[in-house]
N, C-alpha and C positions, 0 to 999 in steps of 0.2 A: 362738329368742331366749331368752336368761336371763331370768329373772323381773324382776330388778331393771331392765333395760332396759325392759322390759312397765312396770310401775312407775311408771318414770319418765317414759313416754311417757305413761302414764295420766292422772301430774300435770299433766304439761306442758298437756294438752287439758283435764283441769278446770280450770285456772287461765286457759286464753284463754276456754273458757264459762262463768266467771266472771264476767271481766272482762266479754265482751260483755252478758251479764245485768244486770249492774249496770249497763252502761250503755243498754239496754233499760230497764232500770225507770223510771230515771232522763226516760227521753223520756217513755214513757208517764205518770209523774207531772207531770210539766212541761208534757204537750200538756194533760190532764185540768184541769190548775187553771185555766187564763185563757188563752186563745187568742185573735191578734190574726186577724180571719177577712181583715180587708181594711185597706188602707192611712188609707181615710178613715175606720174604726175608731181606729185607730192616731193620726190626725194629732188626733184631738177627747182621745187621753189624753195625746198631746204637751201639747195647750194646757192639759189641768187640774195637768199637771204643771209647766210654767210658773209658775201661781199659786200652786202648794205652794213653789212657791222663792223667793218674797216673802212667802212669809208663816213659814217655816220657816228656822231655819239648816242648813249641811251638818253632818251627822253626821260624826264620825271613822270615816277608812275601818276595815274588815273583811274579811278576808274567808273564806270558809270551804273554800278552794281550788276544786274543781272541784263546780260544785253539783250539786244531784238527789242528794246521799247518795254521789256516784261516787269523790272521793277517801275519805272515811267508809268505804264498801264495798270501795276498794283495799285500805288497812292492815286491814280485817277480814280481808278474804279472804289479805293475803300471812301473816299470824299466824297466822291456822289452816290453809294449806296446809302454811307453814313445821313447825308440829307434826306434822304427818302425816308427812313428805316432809324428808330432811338433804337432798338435790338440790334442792328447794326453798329450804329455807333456806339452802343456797349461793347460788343464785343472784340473792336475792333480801334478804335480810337488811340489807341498804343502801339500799332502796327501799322505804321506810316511805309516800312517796310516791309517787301518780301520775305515771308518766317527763312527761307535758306539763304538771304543773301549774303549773309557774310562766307557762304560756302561760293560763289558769284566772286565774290572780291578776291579771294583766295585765288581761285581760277585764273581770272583776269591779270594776277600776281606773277604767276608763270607764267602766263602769254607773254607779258611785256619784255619780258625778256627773250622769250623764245628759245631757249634754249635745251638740247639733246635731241632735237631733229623728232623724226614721226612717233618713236618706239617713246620717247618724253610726253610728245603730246596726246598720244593714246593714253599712256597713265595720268597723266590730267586732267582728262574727259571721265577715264572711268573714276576719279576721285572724286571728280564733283556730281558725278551718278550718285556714286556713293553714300557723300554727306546728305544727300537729301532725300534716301531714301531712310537715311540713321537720323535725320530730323524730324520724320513723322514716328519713327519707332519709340525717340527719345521723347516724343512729345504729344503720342496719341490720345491721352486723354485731355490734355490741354486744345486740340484740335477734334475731338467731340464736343467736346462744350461750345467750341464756339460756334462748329458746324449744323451741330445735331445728327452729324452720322452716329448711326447706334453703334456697328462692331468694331472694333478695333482692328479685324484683316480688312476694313473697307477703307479704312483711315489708309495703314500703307499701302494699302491696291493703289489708290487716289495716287499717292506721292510714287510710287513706280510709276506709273504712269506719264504723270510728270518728271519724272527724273530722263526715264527713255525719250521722252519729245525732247527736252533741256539737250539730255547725251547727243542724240541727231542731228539738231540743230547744230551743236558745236564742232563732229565731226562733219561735218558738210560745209558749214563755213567759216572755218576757222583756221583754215586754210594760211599760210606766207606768203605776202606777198599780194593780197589782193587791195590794198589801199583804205582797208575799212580797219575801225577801232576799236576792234576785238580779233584782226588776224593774229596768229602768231608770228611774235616778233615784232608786233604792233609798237613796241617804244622804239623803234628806227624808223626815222625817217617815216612816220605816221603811217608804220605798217605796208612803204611800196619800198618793193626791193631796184637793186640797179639789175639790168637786165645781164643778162650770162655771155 
């Protein structure tokens, strides 16, 4: 093989253990700050949350795309692969963003409001499971090319994968009531409830 093929293969696998890293860190930071251990944990920050919404108005939504630093750490990582690597920046130069984030914002959409309590925010974890495993389905040859993954069940293996860390992440901290800006419920009172 020529060098430049070496190369290029070389970027290709730092930028998918990249990406998996950033989205590692991201769980890891997420599970660490405030973990819902159990549901009747969970149902006692629903009701203080409740009360933060009578006594607060909603915040104008925000949102920071994909949280845990993950789109943050996308446009890092595609800039400085981009300078290393013109194949890089071929392929990638129009994707300043995370390919699911508008499934990210959506999310984020629901949270800010918080509302329908746990059995809500289960189907809005498993939604944005969802969209991003129907992002690589919707887009697996678009994501061969740039990757160079050859089969197509490798393309959405990759994105399960990532959708399940993504999923975990968000049920473990995403929690009511823990002060951070992607709780639910996060548009009151910047996501801290009054106490019960």
């Amino acid at each position: 093989m020529s060098r430049s093929i070496l190369r290029l293969l070389k970027y290709k696998k730092i930028l998918a253990i990249l990406v998996l890293a950033i989205l590692s860190l991201a769980v890891y930071f997420l599970f660490f700050h405030n973990i819902t251990v159990h549901p009747a944990v969970e149902k006692k920050q629903m009701q203080a949350l409740a009360l933060t919404k009578q006594q607060y108005p909603l915040d104008t939504f925000k949102s920071d795309g994909c949280s845990g630093n993950i789109s943050t750490g996308w446009r890092k990582a595609i800039t400085e692969l981009s300078n290393l690597s013109p194949s890089v920046a071929d392929n990638y130069s129009n994707m300043q963003t995370i390919p699911f984030e508008s499934a990210c914002i959506a999310h984020d959409q629901v949270y800010h409001e918080g509302d329908g309590g746990y059995v809500a925010r289960l189907e809005a974890d498993n939604a944005l499971r969802a969209a991003i495993i129907n992002y690589a389905i919707e887009h697996t040859a678009e994501i061969q090319s740039r990757t160079g993954i050859q089969l197509p069940e490798e393309v959405i293996f990759l994105y399960e994968i990532i959708a399940e860390t993504v999923y975990r992440g968000v049920r473990l901290g995403g929690a009511p009531c823990t002060g951070m800006p992607y709780a639910w419920g996060f548009g009151y009172n910047q996501g801290n409830c009054v106490p019960l």
